[in-house]
N, C-alpha and C positions, 0 to 999 in steps of 0.2 A: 504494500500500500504506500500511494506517497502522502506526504505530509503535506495537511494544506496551508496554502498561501495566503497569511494573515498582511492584506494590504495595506492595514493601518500601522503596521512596521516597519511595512516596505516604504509607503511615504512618507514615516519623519526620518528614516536613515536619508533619505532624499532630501531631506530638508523640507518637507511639504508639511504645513500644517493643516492642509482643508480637507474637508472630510472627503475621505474614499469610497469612489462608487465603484460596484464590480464591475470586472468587462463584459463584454458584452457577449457571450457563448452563442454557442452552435444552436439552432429550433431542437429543440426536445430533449434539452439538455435538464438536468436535476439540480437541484436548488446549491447555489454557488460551494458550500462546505462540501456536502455531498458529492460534487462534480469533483473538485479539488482532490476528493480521498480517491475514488476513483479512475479519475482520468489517467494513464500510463503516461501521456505523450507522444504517445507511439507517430502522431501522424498521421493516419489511415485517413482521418474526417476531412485533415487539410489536402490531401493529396485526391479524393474522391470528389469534392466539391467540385462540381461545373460552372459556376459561373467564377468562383477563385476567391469567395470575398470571406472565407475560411484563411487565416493565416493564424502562425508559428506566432503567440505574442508573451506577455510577459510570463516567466519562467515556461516557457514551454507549453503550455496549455492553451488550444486553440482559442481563440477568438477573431469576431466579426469584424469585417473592414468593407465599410458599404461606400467605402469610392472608389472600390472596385467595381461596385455592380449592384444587383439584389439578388436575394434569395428566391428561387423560384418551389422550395419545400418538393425537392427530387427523392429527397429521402440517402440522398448518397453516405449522407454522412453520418446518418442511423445506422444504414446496411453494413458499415466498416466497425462500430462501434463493438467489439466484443466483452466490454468489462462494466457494461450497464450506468456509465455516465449520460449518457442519451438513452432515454427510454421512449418505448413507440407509446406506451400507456398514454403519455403526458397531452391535453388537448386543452388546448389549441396550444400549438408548435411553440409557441414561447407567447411572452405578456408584451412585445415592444408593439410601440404606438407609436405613433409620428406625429410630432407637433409643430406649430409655423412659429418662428424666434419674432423678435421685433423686428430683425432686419431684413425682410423680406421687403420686397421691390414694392408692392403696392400699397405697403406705408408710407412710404414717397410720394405718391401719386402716380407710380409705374405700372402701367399693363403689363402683365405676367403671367402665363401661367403655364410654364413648365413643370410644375407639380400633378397636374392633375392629369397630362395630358401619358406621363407613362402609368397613371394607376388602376391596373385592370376590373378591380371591385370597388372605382368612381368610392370611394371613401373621400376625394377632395373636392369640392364642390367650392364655388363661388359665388356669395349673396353682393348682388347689388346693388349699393350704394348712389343712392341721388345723387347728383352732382359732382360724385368721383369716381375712383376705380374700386372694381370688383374684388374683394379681399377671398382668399382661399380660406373654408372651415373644413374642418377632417371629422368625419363621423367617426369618431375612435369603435361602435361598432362593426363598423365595415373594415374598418384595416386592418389587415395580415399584420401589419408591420414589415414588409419583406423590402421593404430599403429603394423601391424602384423611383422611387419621388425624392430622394435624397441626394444622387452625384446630379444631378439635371439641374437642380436650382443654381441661378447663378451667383445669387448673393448667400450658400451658403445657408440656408434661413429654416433649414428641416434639421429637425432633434429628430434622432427614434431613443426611446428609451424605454425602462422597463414598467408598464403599468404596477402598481401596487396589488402585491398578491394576497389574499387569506391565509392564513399561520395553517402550517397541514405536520401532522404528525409523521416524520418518516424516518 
């Protein structure tokens, strides 16, 4: 078993004193401790992944990098998984959401909509506004979270991050 990676070590040896959020793992990955004890490193998830936005990140343990891509939930990197840090049980694929920052373009008064226009399950919609520009809202029901709205913006202005989960016994 490996020993898990207590982040709030890892960033005041870094000199960071702001709170630590986890990274951001694989769809149907097990709650961050769990994942940690489990995961070997082996690779298999980063190397299986098709669109590529699985990489190698801190200490060895895969995590998401959505400006490579998005996740299209192929399952590749469940199918490699042998030591039950990714479970098929887990539903829906993981908790991230996507949310619009301040600094998105049609807070300027920018027409924009690069966000909506790659998202397959229309979870970004845009309410029009009298007199200005049409601002993007995200139905957080609808969104996968699968990151396809995220490298497309040009300012940058999409978080995905992890919805707040229910406390579960495991």
């Amino acid at each position: 078993m490996s020993a898990a990676v207590d982040q709030g070590k890892r960033a005041l040896l870094r000199g960071s004193r702001a709170t630590v959020v986890a990274p951001l793992r694989p769809p149907w990955s097990r709650p961050e401790a769990l994942f940690t004890e489990l995961c070997t490193r082996c690779g298999d998830c980063v190397a299986e992944c098709e669109t590529g936005i699985l990489v190698k990140g801190d200490g060895g343990y895969p995590s998401l990098d959505f400006s490579r891509g998005e996740c299209t939930f192929c399952q590749g990197c469940l199918s490699q998984c042998e030591t039950g840090a990714l479970d098929a049980g887990i539903s829906p694929p993981w908790s991230l959401k996507a949310s619009i920052l301040p600094q998105c373009l049609t807070h300027q008064q920018v027409v924009c909509r690069s966000c909506a226009d790659p998202c397959e399950t229309r979870a970004i919609q845009f309410t029009p506004i009298k007199g200005g520009v049409a601002t993007p809202q995200i139905d957080t029901g609808l969104c996968t979270g699968c990151g396809a709205c995220f490298n497309v913006c040009p300012s940058h202005a999409i978080k995905l991050s992890a919805a707040p989960q229910p406390s579960t016994n495991l």
